[in-house]
DRENMAR-744869 format. One line per 4 residues: number of its first residue (from 1); their letters; for each residue x, y, z of C-alpha. Coordinates in nm, 3 decimals. Layout:
# residues N
NUM) a) X:Y:Z ~ ...;
# end
This chain:
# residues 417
1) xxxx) 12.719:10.650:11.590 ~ 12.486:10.387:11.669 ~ 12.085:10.485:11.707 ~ 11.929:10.431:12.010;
5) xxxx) 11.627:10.271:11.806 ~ 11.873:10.012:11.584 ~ 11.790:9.668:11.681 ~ 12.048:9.459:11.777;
9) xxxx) 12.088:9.029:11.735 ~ 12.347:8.905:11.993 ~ 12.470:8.537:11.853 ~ 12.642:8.247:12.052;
13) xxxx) 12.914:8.070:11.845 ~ 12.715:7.854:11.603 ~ 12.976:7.692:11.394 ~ 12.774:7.323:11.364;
17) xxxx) 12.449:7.497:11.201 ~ 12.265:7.181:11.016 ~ 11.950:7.176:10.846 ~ 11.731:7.322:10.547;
21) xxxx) 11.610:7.620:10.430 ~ 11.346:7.693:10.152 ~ 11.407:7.958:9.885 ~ 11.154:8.263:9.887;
25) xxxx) 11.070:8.424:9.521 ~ 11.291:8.675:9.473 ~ 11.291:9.025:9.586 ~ 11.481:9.166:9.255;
29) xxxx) 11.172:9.010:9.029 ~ 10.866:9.068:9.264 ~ 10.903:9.425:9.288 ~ 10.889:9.531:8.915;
33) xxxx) 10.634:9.264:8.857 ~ 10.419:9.362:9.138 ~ 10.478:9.720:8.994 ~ 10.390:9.623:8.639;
37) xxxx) 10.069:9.438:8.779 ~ 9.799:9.713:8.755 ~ 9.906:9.735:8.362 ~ 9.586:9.465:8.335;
41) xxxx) 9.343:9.735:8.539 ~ 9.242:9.340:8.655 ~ 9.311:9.094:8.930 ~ 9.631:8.926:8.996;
45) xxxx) 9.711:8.592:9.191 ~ 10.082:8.591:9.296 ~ 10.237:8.307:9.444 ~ 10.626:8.331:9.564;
49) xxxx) 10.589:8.695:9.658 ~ 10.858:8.737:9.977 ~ 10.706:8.900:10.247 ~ 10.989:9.148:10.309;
53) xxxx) 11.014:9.494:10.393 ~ 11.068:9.642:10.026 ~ 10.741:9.442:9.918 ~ 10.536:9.614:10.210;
57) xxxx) 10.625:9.964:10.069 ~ 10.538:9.831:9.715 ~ 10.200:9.716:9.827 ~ 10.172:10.074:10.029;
61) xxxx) 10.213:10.228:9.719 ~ 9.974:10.059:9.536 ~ 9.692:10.044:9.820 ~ 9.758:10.441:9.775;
65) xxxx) 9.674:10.371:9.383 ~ 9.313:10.292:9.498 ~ 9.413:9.901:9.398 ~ 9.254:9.640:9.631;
69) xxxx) 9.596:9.406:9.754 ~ 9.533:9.140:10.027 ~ 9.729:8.826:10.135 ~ 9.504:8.479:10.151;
73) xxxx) 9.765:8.248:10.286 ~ 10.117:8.240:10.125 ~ 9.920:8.392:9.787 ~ 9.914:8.789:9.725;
77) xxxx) 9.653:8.919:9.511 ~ 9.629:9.225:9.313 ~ 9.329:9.366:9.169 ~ 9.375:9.729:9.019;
81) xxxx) 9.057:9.774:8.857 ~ 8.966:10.041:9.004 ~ 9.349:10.210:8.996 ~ 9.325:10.608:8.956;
85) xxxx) 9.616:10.882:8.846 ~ 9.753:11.035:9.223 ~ 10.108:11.177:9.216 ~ 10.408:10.945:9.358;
89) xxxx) 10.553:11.269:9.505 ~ 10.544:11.044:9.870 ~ 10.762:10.945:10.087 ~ 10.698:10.581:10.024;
93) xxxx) 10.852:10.599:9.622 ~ 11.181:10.784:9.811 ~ 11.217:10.522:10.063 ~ 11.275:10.260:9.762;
97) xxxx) 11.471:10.282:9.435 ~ 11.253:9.990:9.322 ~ 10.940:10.231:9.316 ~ 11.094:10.382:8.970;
101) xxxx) 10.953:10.070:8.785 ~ 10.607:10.266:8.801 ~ 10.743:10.520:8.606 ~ 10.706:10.389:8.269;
105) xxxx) 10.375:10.209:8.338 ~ 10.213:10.549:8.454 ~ 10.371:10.673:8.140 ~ 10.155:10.354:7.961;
109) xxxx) 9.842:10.412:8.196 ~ 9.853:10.787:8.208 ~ 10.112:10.956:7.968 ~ 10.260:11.126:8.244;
113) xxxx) 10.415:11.035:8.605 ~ 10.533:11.311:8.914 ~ 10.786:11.149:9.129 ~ 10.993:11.163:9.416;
117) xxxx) 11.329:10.994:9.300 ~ 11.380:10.663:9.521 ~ 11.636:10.582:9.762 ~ 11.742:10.236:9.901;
121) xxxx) 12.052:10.109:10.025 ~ 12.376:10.352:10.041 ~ 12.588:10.142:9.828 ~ 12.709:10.457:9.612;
125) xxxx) 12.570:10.629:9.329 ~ 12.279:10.496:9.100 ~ 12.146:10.769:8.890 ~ 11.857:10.723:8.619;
129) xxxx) 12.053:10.920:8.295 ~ 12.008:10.608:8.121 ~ 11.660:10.535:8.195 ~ 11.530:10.930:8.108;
133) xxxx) 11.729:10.864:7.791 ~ 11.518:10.600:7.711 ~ 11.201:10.730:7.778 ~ 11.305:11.042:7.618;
137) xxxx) 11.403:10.856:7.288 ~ 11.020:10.734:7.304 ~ 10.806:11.060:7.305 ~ 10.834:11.178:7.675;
141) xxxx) 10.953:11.445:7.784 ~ 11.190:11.465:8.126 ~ 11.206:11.750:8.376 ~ 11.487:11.680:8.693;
145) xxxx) 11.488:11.937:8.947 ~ 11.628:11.773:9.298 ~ 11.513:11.446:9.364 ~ 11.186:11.564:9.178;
149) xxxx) 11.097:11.400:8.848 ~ 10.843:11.510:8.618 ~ 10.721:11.312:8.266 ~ 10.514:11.385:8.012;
153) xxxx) 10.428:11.250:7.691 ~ 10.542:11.469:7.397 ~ 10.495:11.275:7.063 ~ 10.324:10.896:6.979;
157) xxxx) 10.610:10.723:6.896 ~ 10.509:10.407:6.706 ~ 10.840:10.202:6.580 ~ 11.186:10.230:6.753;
161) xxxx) 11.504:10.111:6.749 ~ 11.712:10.214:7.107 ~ 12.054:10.094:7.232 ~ 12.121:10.137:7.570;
165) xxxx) 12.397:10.425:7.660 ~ 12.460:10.230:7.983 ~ 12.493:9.823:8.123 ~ 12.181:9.875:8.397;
169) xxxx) 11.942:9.617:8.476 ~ 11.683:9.906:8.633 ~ 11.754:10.076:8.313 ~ 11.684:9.792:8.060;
173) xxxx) 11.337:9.696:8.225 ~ 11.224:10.042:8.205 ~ 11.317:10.051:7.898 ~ 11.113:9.756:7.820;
177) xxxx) 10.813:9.909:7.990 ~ 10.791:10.235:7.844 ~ 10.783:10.040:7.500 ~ 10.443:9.841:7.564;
181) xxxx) 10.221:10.172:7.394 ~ 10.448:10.120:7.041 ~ 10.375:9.864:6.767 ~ 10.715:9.743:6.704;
185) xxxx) 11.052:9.796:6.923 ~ 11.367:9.682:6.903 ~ 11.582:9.727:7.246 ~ 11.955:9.659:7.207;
189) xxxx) 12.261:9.589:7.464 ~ 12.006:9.538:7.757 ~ 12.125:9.361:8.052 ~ 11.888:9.063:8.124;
193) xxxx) 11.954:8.883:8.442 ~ 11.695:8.610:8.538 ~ 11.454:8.886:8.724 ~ 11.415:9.079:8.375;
197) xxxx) 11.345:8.751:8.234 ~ 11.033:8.707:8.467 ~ 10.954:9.061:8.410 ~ 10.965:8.971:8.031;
201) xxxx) 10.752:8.643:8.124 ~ 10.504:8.799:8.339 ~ 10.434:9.080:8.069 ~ 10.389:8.799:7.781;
205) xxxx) 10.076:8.659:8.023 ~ 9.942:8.920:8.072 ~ 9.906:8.972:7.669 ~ 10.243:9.200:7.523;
209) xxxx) 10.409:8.994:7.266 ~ 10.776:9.076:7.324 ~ 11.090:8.789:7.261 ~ 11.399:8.844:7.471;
213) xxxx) 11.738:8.758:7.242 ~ 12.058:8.748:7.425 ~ 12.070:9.121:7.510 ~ 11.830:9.268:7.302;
217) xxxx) 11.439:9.257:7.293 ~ 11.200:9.252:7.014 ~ 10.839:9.384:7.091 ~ 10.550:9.386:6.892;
221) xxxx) 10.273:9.543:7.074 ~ 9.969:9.414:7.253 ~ 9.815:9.093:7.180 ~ 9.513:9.046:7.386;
225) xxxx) 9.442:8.813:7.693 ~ 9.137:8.579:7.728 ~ 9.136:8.497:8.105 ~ 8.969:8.753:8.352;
229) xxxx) 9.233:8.668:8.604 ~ 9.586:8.609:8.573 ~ 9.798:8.382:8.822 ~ 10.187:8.404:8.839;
233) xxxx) 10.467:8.264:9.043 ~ 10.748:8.438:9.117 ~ 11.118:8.280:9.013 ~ 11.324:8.229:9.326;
237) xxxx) 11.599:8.450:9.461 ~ 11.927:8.348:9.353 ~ 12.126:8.588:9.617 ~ 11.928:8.473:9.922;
241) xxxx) 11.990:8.094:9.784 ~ 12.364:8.199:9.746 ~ 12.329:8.360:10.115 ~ 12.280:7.999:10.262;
245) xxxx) 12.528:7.873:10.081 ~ 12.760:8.016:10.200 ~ 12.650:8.029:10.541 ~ 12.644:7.643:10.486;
249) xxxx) 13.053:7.656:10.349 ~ 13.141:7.834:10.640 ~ 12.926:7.732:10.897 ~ 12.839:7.354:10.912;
253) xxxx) 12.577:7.196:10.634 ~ 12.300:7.346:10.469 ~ 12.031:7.223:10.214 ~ 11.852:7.464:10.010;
257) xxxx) 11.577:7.399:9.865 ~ 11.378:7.569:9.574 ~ 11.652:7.768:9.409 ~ 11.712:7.754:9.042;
261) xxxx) 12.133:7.656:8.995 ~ 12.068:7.775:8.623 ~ 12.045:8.158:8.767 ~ 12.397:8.168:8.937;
265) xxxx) 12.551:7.916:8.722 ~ 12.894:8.153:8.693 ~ 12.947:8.180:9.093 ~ 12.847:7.805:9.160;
269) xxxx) 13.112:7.707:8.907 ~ 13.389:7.946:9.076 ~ 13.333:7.727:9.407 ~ 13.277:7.437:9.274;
273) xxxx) 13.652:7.470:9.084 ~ 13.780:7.640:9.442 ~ 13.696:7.312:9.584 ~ 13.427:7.400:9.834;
277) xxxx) 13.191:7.114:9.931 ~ 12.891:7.166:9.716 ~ 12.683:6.846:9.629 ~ 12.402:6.920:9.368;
281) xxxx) 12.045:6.671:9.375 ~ 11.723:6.676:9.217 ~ 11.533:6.915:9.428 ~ 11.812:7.073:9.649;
285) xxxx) 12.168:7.223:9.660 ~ 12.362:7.075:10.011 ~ 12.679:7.371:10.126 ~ 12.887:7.176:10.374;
289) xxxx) 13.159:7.335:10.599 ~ 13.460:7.306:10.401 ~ 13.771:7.561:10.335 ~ 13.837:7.600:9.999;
293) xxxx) 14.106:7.743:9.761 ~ 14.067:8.146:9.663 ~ 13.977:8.301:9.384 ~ 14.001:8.641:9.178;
297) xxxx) 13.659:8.833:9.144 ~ 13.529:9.099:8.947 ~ 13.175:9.233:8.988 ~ 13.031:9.225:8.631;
301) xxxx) 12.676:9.203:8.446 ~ 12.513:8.904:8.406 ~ 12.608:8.622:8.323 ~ 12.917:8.674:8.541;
305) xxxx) 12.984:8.772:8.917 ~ 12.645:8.992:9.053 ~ 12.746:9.293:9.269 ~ 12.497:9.185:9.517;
309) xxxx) 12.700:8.842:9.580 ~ 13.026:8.997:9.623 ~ 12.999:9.064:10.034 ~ 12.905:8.741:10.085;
313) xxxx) 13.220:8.592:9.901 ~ 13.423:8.853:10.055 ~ 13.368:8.685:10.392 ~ 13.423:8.367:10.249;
317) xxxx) 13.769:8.430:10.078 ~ 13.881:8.543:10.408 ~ 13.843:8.234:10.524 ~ 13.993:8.042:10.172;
321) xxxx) 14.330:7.909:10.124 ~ 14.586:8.146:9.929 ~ 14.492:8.490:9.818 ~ 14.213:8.713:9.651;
325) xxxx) 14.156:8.978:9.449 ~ 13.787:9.161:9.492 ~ 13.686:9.436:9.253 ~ 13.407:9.605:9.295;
329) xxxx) 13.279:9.773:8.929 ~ 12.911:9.837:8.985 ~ 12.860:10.022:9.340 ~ 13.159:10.268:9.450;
333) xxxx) 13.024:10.223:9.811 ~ 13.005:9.831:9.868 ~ 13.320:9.778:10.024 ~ 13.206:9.799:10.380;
337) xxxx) 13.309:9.421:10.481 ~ 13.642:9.479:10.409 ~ 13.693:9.752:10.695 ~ 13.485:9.533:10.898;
341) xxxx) 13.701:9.178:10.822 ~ 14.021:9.406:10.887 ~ 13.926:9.549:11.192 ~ 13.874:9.208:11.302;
345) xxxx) 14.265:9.113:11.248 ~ 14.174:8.954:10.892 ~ 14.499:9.022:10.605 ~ 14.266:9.244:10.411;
349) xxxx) 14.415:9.562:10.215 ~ 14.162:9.780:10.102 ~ 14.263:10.010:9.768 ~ 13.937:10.191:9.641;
353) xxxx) 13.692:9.972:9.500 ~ 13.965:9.615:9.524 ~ 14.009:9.365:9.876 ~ 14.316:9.262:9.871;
357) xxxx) 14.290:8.931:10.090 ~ 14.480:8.686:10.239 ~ 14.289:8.403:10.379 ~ 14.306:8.346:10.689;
361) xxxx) 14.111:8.179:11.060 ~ 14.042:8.419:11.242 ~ 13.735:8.329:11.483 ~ 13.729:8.681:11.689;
365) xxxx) 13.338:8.772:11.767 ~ 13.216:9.076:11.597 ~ 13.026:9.387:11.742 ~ 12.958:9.568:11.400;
369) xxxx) 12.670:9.797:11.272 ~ 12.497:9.685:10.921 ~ 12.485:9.970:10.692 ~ 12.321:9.822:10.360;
373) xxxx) 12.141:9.481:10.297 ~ 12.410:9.288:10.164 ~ 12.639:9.423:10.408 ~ 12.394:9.305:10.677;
377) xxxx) 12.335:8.945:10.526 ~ 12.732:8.937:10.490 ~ 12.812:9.045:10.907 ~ 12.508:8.789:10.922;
381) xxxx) 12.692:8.535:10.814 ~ 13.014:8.587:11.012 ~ 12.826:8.650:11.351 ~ 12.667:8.329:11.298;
385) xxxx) 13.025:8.178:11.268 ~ 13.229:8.362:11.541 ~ 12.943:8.459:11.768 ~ 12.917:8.849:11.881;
389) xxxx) 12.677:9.155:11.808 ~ 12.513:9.310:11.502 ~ 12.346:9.616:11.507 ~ 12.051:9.806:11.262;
393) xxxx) 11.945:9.444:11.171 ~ 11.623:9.540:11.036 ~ 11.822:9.654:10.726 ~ 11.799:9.247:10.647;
397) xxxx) 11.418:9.234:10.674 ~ 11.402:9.460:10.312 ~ 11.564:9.149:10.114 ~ 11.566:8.797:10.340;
401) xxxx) 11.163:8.668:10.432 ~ 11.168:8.454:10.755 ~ 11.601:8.470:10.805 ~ 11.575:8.477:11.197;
405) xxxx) 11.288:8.203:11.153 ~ 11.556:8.009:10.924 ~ 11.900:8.053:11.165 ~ 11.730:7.942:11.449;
409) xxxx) 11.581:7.626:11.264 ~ 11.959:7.565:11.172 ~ 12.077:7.558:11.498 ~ 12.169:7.945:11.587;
413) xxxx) 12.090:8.121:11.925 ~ 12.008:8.408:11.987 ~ 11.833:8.706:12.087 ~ 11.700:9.021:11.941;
417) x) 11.681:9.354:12.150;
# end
């Protein structure tokens, strides 16, 4: 049942949108590196943080840390200098799963970290086994009681060697960050997408010498760092790039600039060999409407098909010539769309975690409730196409900086009640 304080966005048929939209640094980077920031007990000068609900709670958190964090212009600093021990057991670090990335630096800060285990979207389940495993292989102890988690360090470990039980990006960067005490570590069958990358890049300039080799990661301790204050810019976010791409396929012709093609090389190729309308430049990618041939997909680590993609090519294969086959193998619960696109009279059979689709053109105006980001940017997407209502659209607002601004410079209109 729909609460009486979800906000809704009612859409006229915009199926001409034309224009361009600028990339914001992604959401899936910022957060561990804004979390990883008060390792330097110094000042920080971000640039490309999104201002998005998930980095709000982030900067909440750390504000509660006793760390000084401002905004001057489109730039956030950090300065955690005067950063103090308090327990996370607040409702902030349970309203976000991201707030588990200051787990291992309390462990580097503090040798011990209270927490409330974090939420997020309801997408299915994510447990942490694989990151207590970790931490627990380098001197800490774990206690779990609930959605209570307590840490302690139990031994110095100096050298390690640790392969991952599990494929988890969350995981592997924790993993990563509960090394920095040791003098040499060697981390094997991580799973590093483009945001570990920056996470690996940001903790290099701030001094750690650590090499990242195909899945594994070599580090080597502490080096040192010169400079009193550190500036970093964020990498930009692949999925909200992909978002206006395919807004642009479906919906008339989009530019996007600032995104980096090299971090979602894999799904870019898929529609490029579908035949969708994609035209590649110097400083922009250009999505024009076009209907394109289906494909098979299988959510996968990366290099392949990211699980936070796979809503947003669910709407477009419903649109696609011939037939699909979407398999969901990261999140149990991310098969919302496909209810939604069936209800709607779309040829979808859904079998546990695989779509079945037949594509199809429907154009019937949707009345729908988000109930997880993706899902949200996804209804987004075909509401902008068809016209209609979507309800609980604040659930966007924790991944997408300035969307509303963005659809209404490409031609949408609406209003928001």
């Amino acid at each position: 049942m729909m609460g009486e304080n979800m906000k809704k966005i009612i859409i006229k048929k915009a199926n001409d949108i034309k224009g361009t939209v600028k990339i914001n640094g992604s959401k899936n980077a910022a957060i561990p590196i804004l979390c990883t920031s008060i390792l330097t007990k110094g000042r920080i000068i971000f640039s490309n943080i999104p201002k998005i609900t998930d980095i709000k709670i982030i900067i909440k958190i750390l504000r509660y840390l006793n760390c000084k964090v401002r905004w001057r212009f489109n730039k956030l600093i950090v300065d955690s200098s005067k950063i103090e021990y308090k327990s996370l057991v607040i409702e902030e670090c349970e309203k976000l799963r991201g707030s588990y990335y200051f787990i291992p630096v309390f462990l580097y800060l503090f040798d011990k970290c209270d927490i409330l285990l974090p939420g997020g979207c309801s997408i299915g389940s994510r447990p942490i086994d694989a990151h207590i495993e970790a931490f627990e292989a380098l001197g800490f102890k774990c206690m779990l009681k609930d959605n209570h988690l307590w840490i302690r360090r139990e031994k110095a470990i100096n050298e390690a060697s640790i392969t991952m039980s599990k494929k988890s990006v969350g995981a592997s960067i924790n993993a990563i960050l509960a090394s920095l005490k040791c003098r040499y570590v060697i981390l094997d069958e991580l799973v590093l997408e483009p945001e570990a990358l920056d996470v690996i890049a940001f903790l290099k300039e701030i001094g750690f010498d650590l090499d990242a080799l195909s899945h594994k990661v070599v580090f080597r301790g502490f080096k040192g760092r010169v400079d009193e204050v550190v500036k970093y810019k964020i990498i930009p976010d692949r999925i909200e790039a992909m978002t206006y791409i395919v807004m642009g396929l479906l919906c008339g012709d989009v530019k996007i600039k600032g995104a980096n093609a090299d971090h979602f090389k894999y799904p870019l190729e898929l529609l490029l060999k579908a035949k969708y309308n994609i035209r590649f430049k110097r400083n922009y990618i250009r999505a024009i409407k076009s209907r394109g041939n289906c494909f098979d997909i299988k959510t996968e680590t990366y290099p392949l098909f990211p699980t936070d993609m796979q809503p947003l090519f669910g709407v477009l294969m419903a649109y696609g010539k011939g037939s699909s086959v979407i398999e969901e193998d990261i999140f149990e619960n991310r098969m919302q769309i496909y209810k939604d696109l069936n209800s709607l009279g779309f040829n979808v059979n859904l079998i546990g975690n695989k779509a079945y689709i037949i594509g199809s053109l429907i154009n019937e105006p949707i009345n729908h409730e988000a109930k997880d980001l993706r899902h949200c940017a996804a209804l987004l997407i075909l509401l902008i196409k068809n016209g209609g209502l979507l309800s609980n659209i604040d659930l966007i607002k924790r991944g997408y900086n300035s969307i509303f601004y963005n659809i209404r410079n490409l031609g949408a209109k609406f209003k928001i009640k």
